[in-house]
N, C-alpha and C positions, 0 to 999 in steps of 0.2 A: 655717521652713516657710512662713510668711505672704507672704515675699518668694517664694519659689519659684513658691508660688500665683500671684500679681502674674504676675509673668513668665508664667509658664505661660497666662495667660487671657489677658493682652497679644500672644502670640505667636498664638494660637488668633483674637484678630479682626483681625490680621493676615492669615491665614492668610484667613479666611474673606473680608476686603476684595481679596484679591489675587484669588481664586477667584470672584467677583465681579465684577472686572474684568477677568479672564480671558475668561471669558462674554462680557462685554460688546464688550472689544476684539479676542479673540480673531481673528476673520475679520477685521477690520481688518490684525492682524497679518499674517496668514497672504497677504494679499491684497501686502503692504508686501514682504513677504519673496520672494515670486515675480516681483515686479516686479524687486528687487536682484538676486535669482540671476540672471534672465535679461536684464539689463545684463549682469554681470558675466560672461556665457555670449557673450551679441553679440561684446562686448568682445575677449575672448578669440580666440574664431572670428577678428574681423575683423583682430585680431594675427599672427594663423595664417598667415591669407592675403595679406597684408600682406608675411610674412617669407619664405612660400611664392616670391611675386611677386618679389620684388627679391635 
């Protein structure tokens, strides 16, 4: 049971370090993630048109 404990409150400040850093990085992320989709969106498009054209 003692290990279990362990574990259990190990995984809980975890849990709370991530959520944390969620917060903190969060819109960091969000900002990282909009910028690759819409690469990956240009990208696409200009492939389009590209295959369109020729």
């Amino acid at each position: 049971m003692k290990q279990n404990d362990r574990i259990i409150t190990s995984l809980d400040r975890i849990a709370d370090r991530l959520a944390r850093l969620e917060k903190t990085a969060g819109t960091v992320w969000d900002i990282r993630l909009a910028m690759v989709l819409s690469n990956i969106g240009l990208t696409a498009l200009a492939a389009l048109i590209l295959w369109a054209v020729l």
